[in-house]
N, CA, C and O atoms as CSV, one atom per row, in Angstrom:
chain,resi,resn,atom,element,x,y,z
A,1,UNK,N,N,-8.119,-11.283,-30.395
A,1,UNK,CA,C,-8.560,-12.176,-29.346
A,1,UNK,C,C,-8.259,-13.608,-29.771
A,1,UNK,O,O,-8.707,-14.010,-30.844
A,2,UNK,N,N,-7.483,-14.449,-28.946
A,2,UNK,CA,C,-7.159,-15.715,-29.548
A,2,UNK,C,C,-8.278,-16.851,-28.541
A,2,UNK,O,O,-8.780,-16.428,-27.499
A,3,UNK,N,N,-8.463,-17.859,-28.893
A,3,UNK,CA,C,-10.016,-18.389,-28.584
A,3,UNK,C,C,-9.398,-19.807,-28.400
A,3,UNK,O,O,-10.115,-20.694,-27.937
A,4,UNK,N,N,-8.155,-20.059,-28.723
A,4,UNK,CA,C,-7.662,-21.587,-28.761
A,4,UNK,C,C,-7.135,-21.468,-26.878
A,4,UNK,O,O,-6.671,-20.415,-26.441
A,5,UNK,N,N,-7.328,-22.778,-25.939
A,5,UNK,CA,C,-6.807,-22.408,-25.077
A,5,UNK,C,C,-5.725,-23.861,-24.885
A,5,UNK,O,O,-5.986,-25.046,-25.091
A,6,UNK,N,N,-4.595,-23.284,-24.465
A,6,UNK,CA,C,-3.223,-23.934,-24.388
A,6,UNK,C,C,-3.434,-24.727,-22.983
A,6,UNK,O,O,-4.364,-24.542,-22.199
A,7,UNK,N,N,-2.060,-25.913,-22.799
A,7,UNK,CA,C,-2.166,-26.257,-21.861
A,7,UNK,C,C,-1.590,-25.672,-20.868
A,7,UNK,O,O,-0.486,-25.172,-21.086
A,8,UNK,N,N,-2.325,-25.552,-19.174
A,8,UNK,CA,C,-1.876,-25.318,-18.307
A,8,UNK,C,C,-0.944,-26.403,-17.909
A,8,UNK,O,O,-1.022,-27.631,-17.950
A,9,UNK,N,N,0.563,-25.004,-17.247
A,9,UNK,CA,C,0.765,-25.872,-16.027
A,9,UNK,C,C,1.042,-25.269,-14.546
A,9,UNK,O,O,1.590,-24.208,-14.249
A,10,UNK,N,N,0.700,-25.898,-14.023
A,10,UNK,CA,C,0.620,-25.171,-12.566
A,10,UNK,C,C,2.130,-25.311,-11.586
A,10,UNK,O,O,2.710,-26.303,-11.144
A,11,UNK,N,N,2.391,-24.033,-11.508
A,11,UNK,CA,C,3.881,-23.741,-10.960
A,11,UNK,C,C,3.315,-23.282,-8.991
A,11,UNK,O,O,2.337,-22.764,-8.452
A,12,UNK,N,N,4.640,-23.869,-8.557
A,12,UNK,CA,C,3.830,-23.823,-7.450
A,12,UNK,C,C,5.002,-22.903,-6.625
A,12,UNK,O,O,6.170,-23.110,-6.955
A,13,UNK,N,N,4.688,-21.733,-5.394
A,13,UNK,CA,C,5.226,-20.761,-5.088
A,13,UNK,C,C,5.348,-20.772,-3.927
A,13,UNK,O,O,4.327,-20.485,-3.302
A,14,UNK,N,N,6.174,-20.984,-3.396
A,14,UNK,CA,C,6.356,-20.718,-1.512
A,14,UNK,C,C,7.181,-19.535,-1.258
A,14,UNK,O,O,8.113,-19.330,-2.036
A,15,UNK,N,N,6.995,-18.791,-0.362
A,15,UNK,CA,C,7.233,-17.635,0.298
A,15,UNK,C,C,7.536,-17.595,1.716
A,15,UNK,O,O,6.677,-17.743,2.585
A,16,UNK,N,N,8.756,-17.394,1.936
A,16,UNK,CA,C,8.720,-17.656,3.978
A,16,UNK,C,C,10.326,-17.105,3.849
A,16,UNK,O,O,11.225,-17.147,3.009
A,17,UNK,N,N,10.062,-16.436,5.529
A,17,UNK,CA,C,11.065,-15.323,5.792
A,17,UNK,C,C,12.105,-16.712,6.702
A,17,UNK,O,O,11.675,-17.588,7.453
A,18,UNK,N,N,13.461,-16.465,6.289
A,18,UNK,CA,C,14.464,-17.605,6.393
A,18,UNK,C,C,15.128,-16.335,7.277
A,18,UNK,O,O,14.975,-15.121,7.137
A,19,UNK,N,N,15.982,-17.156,8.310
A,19,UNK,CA,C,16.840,-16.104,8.976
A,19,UNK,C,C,17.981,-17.328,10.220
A,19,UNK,O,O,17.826,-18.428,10.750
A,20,UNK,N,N,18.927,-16.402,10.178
A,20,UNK,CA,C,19.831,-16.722,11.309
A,20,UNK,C,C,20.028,-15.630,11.970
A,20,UNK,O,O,19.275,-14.660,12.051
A,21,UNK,N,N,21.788,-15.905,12.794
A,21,UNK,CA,C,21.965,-15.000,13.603
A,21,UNK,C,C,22.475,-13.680,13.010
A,21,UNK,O,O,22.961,-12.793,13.711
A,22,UNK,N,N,22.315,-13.587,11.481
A,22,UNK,CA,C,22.992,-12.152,11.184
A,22,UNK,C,C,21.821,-11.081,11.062
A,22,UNK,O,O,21.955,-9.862,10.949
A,23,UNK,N,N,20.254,-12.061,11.127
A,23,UNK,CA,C,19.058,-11.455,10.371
A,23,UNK,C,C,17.886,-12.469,9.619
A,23,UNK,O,O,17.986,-13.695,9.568
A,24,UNK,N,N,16.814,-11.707,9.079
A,24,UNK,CA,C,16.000,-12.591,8.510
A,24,UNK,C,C,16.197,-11.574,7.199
A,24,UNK,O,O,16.763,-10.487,7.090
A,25,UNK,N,N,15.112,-12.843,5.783
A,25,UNK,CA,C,15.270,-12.591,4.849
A,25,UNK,C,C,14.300,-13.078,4.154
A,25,UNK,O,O,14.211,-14.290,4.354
A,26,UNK,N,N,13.463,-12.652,3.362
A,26,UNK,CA,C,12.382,-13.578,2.243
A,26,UNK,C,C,13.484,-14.297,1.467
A,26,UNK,O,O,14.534,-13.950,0.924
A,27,UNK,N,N,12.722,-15.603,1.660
A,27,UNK,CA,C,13.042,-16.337,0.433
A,27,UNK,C,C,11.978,-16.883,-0.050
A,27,UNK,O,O,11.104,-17.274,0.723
A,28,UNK,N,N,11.787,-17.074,-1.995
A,28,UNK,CA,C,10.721,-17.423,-2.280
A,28,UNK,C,C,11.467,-18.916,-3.212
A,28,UNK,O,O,12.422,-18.996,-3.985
A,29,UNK,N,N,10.801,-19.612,-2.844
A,29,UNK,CA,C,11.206,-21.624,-3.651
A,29,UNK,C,C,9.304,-21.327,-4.608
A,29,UNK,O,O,8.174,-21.022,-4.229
A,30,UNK,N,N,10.200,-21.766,-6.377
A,30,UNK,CA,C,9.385,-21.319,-7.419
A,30,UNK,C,C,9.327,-22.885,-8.222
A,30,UNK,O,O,10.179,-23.353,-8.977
A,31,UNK,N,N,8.810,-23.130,-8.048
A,31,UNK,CA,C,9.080,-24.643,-9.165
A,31,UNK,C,C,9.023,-26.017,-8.573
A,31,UNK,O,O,8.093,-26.347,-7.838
A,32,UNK,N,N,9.918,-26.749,-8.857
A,32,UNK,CA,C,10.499,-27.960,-8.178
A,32,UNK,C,C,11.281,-27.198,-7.038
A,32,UNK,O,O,11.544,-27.988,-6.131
A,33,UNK,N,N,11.735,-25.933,-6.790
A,33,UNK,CA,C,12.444,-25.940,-5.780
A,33,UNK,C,C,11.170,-25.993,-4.466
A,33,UNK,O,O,11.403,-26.427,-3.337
A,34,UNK,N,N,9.365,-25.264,-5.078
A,34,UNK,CA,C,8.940,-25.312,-3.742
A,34,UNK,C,C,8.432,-26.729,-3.471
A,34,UNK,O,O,8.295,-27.149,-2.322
A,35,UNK,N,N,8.159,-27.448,-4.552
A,35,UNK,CA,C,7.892,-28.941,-4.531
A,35,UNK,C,C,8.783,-29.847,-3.785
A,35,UNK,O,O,8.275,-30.783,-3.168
A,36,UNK,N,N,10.073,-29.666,-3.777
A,36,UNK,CA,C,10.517,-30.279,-3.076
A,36,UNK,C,C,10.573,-29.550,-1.481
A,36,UNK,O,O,10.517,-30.301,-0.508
A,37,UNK,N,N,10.676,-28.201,-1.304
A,37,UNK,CA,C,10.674,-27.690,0.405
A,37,UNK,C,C,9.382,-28.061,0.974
A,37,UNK,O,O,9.554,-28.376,2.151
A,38,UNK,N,N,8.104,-28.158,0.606
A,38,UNK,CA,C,7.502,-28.832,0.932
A,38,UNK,C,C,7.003,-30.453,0.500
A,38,UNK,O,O,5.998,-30.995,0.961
A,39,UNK,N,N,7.666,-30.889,-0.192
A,39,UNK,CA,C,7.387,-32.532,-0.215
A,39,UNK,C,C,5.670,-32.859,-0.873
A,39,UNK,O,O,4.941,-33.759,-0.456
A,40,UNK,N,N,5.377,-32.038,-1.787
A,40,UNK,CA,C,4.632,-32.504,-2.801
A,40,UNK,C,C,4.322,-31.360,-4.263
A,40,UNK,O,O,4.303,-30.136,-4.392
A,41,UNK,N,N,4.147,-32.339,-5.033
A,41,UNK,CA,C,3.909,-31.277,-5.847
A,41,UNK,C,C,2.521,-30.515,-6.425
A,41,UNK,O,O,1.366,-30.826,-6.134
A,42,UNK,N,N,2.862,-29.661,-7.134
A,42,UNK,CA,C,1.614,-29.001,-7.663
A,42,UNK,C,C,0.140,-29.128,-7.962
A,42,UNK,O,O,-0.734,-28.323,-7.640
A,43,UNK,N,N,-0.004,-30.247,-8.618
A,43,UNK,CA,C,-0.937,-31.242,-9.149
A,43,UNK,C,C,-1.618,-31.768,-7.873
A,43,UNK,O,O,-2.804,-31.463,-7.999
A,44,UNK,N,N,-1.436,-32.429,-6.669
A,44,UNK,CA,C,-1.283,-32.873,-5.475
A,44,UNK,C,C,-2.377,-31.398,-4.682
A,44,UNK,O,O,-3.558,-31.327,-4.343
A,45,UNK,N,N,-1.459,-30.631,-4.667
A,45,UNK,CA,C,-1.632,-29.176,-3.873
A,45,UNK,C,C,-2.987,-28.877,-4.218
A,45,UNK,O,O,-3.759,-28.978,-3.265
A,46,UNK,N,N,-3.685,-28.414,-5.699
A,46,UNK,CA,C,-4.581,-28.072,-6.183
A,46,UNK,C,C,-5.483,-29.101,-5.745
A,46,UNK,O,O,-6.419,-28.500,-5.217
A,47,UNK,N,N,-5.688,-30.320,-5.689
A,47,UNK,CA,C,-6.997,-31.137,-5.447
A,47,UNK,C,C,-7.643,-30.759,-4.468
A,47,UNK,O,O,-8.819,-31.033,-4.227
A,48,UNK,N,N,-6.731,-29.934,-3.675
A,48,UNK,CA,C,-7.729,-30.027,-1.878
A,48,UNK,C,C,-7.396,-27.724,-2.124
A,48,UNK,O,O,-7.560,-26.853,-1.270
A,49,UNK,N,N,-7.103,-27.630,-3.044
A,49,UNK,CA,C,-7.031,-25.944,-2.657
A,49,UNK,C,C,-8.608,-25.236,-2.649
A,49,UNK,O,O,-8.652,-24.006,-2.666
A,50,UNK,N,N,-9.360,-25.689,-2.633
A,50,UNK,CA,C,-10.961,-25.597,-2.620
A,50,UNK,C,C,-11.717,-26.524,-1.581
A,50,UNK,O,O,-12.896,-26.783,-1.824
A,51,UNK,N,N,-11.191,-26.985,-0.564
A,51,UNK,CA,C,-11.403,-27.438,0.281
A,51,UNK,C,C,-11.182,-27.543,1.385
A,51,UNK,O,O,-10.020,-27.644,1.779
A,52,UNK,N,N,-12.391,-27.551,2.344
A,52,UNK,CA,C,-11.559,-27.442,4.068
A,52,UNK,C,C,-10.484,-27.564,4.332
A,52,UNK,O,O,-9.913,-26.654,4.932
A,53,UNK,N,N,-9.737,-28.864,3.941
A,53,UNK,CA,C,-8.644,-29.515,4.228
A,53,UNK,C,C,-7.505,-28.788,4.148
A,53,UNK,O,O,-6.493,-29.072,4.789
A,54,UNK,N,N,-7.636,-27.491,3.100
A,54,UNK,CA,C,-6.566,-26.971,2.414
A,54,UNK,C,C,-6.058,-25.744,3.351
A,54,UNK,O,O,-5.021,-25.303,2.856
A,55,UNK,N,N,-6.375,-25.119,4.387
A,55,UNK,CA,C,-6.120,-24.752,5.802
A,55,UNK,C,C,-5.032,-25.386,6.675
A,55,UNK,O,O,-4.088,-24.962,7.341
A,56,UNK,N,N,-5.572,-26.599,6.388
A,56,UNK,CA,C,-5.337,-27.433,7.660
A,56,UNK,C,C,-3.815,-28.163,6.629
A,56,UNK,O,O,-2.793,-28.502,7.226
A,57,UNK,N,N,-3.929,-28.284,5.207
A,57,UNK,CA,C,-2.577,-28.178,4.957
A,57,UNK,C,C,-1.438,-27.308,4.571
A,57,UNK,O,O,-0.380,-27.678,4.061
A,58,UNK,N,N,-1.743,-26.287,4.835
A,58,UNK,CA,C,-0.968,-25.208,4.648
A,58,UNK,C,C,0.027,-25.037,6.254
A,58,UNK,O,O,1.187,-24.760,6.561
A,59,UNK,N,N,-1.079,-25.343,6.854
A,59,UNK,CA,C,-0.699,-24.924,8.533
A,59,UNK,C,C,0.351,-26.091,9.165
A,59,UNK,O,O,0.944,-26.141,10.243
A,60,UNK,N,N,0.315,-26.944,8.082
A,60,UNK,CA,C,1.026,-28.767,8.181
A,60,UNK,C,C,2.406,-28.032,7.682
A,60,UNK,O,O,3.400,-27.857,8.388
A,61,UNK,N,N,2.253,-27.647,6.331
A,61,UNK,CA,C,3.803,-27.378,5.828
A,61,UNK,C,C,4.275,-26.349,6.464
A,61,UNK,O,O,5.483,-26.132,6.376
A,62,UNK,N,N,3.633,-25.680,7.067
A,62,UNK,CA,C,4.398,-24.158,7.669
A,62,UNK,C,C,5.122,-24.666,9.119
A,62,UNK,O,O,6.092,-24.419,9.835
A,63,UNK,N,N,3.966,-25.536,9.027
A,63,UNK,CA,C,4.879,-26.470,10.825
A,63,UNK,C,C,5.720,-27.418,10.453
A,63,UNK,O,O,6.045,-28.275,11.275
A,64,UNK,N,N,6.051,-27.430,9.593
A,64,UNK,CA,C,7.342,-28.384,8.808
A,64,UNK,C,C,8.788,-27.393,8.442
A,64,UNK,O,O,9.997,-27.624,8.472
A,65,UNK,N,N,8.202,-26.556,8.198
A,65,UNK,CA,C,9.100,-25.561,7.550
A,65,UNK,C,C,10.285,-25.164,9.034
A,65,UNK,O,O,11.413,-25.428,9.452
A,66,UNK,N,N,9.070,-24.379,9.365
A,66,UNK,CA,C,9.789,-23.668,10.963
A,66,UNK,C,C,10.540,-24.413,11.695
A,66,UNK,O,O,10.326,-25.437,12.343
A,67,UNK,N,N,11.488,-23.746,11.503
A,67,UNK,CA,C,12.395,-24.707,12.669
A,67,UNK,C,C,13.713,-24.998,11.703
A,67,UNK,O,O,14.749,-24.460,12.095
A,68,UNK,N,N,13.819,-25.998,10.159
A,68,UNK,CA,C,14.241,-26.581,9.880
A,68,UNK,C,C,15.453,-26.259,9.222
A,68,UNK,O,O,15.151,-25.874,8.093
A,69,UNK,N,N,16.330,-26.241,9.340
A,69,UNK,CA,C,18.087,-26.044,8.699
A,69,UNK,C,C,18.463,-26.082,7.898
A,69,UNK,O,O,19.269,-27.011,7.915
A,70,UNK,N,N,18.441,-25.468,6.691
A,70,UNK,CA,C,18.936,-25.897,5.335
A,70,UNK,C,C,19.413,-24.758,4.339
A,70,UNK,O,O,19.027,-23.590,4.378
A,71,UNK,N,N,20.262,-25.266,3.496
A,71,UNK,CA,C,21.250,-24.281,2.649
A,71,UNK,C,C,20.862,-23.512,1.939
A,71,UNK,O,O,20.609,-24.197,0.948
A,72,UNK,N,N,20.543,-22.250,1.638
A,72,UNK,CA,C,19.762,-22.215,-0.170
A,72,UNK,C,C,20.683,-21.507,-1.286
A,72,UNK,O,O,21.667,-20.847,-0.952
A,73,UNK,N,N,20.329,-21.672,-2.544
A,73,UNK,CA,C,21.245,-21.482,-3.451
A,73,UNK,C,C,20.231,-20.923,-4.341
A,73,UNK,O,O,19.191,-21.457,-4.727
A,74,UNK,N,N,20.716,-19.716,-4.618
A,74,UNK,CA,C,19.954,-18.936,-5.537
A,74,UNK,C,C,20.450,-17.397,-5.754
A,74,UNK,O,O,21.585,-16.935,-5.634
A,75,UNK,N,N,19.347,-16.816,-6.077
A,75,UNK,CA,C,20.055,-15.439,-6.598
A,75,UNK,C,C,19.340,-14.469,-5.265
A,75,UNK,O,O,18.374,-14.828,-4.592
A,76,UNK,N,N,20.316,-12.808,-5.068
A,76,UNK,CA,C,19.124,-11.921,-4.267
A,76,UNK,C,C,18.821,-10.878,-4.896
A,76,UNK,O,O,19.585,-10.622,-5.827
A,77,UNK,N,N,18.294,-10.436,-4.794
A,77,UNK,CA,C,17.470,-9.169,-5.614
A,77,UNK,C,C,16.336,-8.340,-4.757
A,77,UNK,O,O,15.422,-8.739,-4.035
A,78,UNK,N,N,16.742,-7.104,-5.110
A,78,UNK,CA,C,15.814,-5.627,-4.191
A,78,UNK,C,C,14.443,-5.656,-4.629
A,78,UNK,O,O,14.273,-5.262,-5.783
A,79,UNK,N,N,13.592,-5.966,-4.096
A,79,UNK,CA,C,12.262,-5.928,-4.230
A,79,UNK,C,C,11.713,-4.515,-3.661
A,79,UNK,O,O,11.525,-4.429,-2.447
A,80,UNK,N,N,11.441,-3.367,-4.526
A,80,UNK,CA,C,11.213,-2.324,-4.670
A,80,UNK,C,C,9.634,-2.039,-3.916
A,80,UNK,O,O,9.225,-0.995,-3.409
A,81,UNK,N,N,9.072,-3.112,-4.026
A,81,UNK,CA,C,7.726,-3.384,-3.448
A,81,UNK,C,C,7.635,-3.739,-1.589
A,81,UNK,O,O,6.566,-3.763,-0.978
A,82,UNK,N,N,8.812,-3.952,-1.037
A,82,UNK,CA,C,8.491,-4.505,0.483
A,82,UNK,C,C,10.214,-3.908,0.928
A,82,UNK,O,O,10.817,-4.123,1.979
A,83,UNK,N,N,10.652,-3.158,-0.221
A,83,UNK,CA,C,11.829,-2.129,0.289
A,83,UNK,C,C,13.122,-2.901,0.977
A,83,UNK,O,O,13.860,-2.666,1.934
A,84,UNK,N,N,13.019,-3.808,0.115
A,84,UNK,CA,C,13.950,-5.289,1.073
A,84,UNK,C,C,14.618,-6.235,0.212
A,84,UNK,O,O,14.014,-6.737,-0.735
A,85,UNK,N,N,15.729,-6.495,0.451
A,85,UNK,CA,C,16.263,-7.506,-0.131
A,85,UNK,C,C,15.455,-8.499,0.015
A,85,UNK,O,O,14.485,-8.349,0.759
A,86,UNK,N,N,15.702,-9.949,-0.773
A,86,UNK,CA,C,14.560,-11.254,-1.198
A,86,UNK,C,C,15.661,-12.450,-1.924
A,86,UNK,O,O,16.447,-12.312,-2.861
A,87,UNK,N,N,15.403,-13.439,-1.221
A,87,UNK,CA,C,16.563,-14.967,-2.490
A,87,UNK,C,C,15.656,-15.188,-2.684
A,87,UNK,O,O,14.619,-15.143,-2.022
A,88,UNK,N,N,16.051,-15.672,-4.320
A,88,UNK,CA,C,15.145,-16.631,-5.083
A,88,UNK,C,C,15.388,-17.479,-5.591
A,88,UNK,O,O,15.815,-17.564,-6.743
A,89,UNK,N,N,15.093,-18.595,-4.580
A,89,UNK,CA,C,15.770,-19.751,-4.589
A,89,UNK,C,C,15.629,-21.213,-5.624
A,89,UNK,O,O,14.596,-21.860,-5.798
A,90,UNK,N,N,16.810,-21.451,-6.145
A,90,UNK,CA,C,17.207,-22.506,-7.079
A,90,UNK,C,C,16.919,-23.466,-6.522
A,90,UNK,O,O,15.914,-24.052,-6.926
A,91,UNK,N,N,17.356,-23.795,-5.850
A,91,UNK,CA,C,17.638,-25.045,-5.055
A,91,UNK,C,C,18.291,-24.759,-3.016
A,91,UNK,O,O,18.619,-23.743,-2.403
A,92,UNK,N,N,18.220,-25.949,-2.693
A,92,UNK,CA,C,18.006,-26.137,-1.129
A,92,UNK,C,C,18.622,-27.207,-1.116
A,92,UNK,O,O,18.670,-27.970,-2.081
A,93,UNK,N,N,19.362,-27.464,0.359
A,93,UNK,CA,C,19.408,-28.867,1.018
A,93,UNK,C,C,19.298,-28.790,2.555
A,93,UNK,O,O,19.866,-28.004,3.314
A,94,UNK,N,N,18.575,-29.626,2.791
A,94,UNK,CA,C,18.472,-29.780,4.503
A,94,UNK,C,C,19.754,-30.111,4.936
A,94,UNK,O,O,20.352,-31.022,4.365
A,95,UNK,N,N,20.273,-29.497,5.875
A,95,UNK,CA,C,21.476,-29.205,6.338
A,95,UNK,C,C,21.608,-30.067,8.203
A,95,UNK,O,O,20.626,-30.164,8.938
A,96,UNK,N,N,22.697,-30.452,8.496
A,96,UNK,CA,C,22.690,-30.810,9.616
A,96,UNK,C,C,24.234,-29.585,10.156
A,96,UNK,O,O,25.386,-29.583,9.723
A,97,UNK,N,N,23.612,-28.728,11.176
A,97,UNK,CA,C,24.316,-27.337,11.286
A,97,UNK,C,C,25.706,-27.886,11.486
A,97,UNK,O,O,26.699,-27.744,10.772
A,98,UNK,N,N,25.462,-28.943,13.300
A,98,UNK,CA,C,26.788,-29.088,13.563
A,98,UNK,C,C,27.627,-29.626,12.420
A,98,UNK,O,O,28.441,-28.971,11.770
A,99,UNK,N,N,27.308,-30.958,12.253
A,99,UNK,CA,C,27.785,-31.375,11.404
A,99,UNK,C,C,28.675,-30.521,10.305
A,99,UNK,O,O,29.876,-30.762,10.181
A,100,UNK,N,N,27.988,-29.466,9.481
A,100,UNK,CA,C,28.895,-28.416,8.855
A,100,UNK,C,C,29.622,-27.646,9.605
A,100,UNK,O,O,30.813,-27.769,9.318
A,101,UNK,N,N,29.410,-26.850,10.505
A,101,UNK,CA,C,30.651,-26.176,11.560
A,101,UNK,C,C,31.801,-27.542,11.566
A,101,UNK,O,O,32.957,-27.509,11.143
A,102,UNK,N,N,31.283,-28.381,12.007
A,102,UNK,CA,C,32.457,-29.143,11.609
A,102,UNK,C,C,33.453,-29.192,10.556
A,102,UNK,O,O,34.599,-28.747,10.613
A,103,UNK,N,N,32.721,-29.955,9.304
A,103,UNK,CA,C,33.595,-29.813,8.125
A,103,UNK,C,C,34.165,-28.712,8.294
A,103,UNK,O,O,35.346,-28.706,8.641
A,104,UNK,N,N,33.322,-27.279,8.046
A,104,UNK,CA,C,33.832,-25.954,7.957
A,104,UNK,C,C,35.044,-25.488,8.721
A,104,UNK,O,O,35.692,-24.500,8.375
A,105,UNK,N,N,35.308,-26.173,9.687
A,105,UNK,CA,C,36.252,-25.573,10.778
A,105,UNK,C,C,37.368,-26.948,10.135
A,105,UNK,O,O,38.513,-26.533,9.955
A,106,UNK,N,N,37.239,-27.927,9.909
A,106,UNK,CA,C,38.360,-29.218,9.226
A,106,UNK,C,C,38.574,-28.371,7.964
A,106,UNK,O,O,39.759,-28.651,7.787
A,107,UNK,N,N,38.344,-27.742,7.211
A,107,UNK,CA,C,38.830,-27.053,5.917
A,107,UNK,C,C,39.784,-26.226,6.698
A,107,UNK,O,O,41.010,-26.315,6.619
A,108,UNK,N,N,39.175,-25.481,7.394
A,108,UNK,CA,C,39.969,-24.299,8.110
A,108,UNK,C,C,41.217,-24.437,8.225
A,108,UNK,O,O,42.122,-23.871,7.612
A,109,UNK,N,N,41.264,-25.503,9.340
A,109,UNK,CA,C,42.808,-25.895,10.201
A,109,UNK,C,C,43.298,-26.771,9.120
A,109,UNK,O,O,44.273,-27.299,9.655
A,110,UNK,N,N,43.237,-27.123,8.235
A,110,UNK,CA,C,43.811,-27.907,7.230
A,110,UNK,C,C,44.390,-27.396,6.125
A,110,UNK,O,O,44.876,-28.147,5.279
């Protein structure tokens, strides 16, 4: 039994099903990647996670989330538990769609 206790640090975990027109997909942002998809970090998160408020911000980032366009870069892997493929995402960038069909189609013809 070891009795010394180390320092915490608090890693912060987002989970939300990402999808286009081929399908949807879990993706989970683990680190700085969920710190930055939602725009604060960990430390921040915990002050109000024991408090009313903490409802009412969860329901803030999820209405931030939905809707919003962006790339992700990471690995996928079979999650044996929900029988489904899952990314686990490195990193993200908010994406402006047309804008890339664009480029994408100027690589093309070029």
């Amino acid at each position: 039994k070891c009795d010394q206790k180390g320092n915490t640090k608090l890693t912060m975990i987002v989970s939300h099903f990402v999808e286009d027109e081929s399908g949807k997909i879990r993706a989970t942002f683990i680190g700085d990647a969920a710190e930055k998809l939602i725009g604060k970090n960990a430390d921040t998160i915990i002050k109000v996670k024991d408090t009313p408020d903490y409802e009412k911000l969860l329901e803030k980032f999820s209405a931030e989330i939905v809707g919003r366009d962006i790339m992700i870069r990471g690995s996928v892997k079979f999650n044996d538990f929900s029988d489904s493929y899952e990314i686990v995402a490195s990193d993200f960038k908010d994406i402006n769609v047309e804008e890339e069909l664009d480029n994408s189609m100027k690589e093309i013809l070029t």
